[in-house]
C-alpha positions in Angstrom: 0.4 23.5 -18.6 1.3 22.0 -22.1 -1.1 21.1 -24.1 0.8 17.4 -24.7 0.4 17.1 -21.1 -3.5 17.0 -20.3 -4.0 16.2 -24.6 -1.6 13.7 -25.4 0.7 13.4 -28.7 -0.2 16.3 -31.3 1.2 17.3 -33.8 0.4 19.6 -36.7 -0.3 19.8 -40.5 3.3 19.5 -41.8 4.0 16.3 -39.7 0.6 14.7 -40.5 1.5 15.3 -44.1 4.4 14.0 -43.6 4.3 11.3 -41.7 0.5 10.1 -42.4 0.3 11.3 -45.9 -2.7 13.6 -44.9 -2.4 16.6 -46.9 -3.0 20.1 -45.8 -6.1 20.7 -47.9 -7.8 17.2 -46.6 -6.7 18.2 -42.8 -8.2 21.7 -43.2 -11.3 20.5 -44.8 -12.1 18.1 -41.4 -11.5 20.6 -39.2 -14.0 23.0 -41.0 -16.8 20.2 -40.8 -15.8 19.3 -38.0 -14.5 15.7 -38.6 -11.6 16.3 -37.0 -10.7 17.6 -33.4 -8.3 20.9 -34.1 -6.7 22.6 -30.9 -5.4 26.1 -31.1 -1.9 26.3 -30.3 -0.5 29.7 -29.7 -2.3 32.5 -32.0 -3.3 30.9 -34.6 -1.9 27.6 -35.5 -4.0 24.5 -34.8 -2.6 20.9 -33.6 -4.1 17.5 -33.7 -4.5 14.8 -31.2 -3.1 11.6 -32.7 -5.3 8.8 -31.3 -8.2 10.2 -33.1 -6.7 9.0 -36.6 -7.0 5.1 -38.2 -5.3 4.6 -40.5 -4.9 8.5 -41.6 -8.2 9.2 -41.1 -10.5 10.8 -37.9 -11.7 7.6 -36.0 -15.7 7.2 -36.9 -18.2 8.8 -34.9 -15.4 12.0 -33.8 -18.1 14.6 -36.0 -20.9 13.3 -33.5 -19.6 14.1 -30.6 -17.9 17.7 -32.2 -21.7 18.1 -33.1 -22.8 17.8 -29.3 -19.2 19.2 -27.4 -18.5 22.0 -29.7 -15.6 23.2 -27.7 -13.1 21.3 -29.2 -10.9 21.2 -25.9 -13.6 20.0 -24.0 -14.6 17.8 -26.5 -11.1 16.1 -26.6 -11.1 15.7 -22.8 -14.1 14.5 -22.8 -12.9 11.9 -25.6 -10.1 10.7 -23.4 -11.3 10.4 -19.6 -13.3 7.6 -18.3 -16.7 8.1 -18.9 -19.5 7.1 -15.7 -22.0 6.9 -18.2 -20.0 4.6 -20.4 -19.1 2.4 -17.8 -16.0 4.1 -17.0 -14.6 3.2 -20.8 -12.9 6.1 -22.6 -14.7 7.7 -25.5 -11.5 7.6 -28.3 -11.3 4.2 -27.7 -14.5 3.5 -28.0 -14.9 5.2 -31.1 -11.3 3.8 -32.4 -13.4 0.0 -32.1 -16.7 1.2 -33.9 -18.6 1.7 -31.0 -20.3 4.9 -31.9 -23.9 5.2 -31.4 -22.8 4.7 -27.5 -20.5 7.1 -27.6 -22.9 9.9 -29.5 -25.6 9.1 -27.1 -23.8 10.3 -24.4 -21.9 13.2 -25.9 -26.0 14.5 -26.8 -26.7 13.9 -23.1 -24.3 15.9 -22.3 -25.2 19.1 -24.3 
């Protein structure tokens, strides 16, 4: 299976800085505190779901759950399934409306 097919649009660090105006060194820096949800693609190259940026940055509350779901590809399905527990809403949405003490809550329950 493709990752685009169970994670959505990705893309990686060249097209973000080109197309968001996210540079490399910015991009990189997320991922290592984890702000940003990275998925491996291959060996060692790394792509990025889309709908976690706003406005070229990680949607709000995206470290919280990275804290709690440390696997980041668990972490991003997580993010965009229907959530019981949120009253079948999905996480990234969630999160891309500033509702993200709900969302955290959850993600902790579920470590």
């Amino acid at each position: 299976m493709l990752i685009e097919d169970w994670a959505g649009e990705v893309a990686g660090s060249t097209y973000l800085e080109e197309k968001f105006r996210i540079p490399r060194s910015t991009l990189h820096r997320w991922q290592r505190r984890g702000e940003v949800v990275a998925l491996r693609k291959g060996g060692r190259k790394h792509v990025f779901p889309l709908a976690q940026f706003i406005d070229g940055r990680p949607a709000p509350g995206i470290s919280e759950v990275l804290a709690a779901i440390t696997n980041p590809r668990l972490a991003w399905f997580w993010l965009t399934h229907p959530c019981p527990k949120l009253d079948g809403r999905i996480p990234i949405e969630m999160l891309r409306e500033d509702v993200i003490e709900d969302v955290a809550r959850v993600a902790r329950s579920l470590s």
